[in-house]
C-alpha positions as CSV (number, residue, x, y, z in Angstrom):
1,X,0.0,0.0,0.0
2,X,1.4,3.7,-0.5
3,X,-0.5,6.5,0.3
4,X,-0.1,10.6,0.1
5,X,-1.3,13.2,1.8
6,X,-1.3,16.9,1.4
7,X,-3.3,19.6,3.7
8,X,-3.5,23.0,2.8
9,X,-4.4,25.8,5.9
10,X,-4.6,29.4,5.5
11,X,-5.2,31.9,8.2
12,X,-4.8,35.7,8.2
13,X,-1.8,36.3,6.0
14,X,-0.4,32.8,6.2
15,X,-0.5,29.4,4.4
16,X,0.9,25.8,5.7
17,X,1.0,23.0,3.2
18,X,1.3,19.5,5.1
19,X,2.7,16.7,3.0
20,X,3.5,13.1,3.4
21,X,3.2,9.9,2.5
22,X,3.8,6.4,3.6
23,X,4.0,2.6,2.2
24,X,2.9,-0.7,3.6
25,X,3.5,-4.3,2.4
26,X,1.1,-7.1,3.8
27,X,2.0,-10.6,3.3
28,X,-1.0,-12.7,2.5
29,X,-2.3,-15.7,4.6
30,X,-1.3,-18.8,2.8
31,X,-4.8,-19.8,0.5
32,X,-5.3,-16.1,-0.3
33,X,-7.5,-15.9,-3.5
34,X,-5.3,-12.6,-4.9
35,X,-7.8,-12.8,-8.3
36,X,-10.4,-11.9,-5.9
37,X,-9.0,-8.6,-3.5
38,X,-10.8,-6.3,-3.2
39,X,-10.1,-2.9,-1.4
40,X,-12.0,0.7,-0.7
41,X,-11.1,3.9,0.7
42,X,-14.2,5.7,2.7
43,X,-14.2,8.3,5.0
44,X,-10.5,7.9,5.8
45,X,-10.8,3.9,6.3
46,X,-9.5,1.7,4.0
47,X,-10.7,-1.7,3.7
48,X,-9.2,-4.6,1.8
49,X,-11.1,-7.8,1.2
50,X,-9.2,-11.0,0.8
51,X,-11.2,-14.6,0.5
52,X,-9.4,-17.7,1.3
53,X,-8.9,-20.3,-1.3
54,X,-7.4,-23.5,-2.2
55,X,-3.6,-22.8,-1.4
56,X,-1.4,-22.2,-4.1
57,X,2.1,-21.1,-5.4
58,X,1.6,-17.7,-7.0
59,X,3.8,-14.2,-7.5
60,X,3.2,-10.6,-6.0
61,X,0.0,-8.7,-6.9
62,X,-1.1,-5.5,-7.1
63,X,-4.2,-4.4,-6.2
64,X,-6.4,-0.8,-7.4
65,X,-7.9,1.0,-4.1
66,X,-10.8,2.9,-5.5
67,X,-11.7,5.8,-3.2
68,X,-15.4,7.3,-2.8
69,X,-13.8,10.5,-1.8
């Protein structure tokens, strides 16, 4: 996962920008069905779905986040 984030404040005369961002890896319990992840971003939460399946061999995978925001 790798998120950003940037703020912008202004008050009387002055503006602060935050920035930042961050990464995460998560390994996947062994029968993880990776065809079927799914994963949302609402109201600051994010949510990843993963179904257990018939345990298999298989390479990294990269799942979309789709945000409602």
């Amino acid at each position: 996962m790798k998120a950003e984030r940037s703020e912008r404040q202004e008050t009387k005369g002055r503006t602060e920008f935050t920035y930042g961002s961050s990464t995460r890896s998560v390994a996947l319990p062994e029968g993880a069905n990776e065809d079927a992840i799914a994963a949302t971003y609402e109201k600051g939460i994010l949510t990843i779905a993963v179904p257990i399946a018939a345990a298999e061999a298989s390479e990294p995978k990269h799942v979309t986040i789709t945000s409602t925001e």
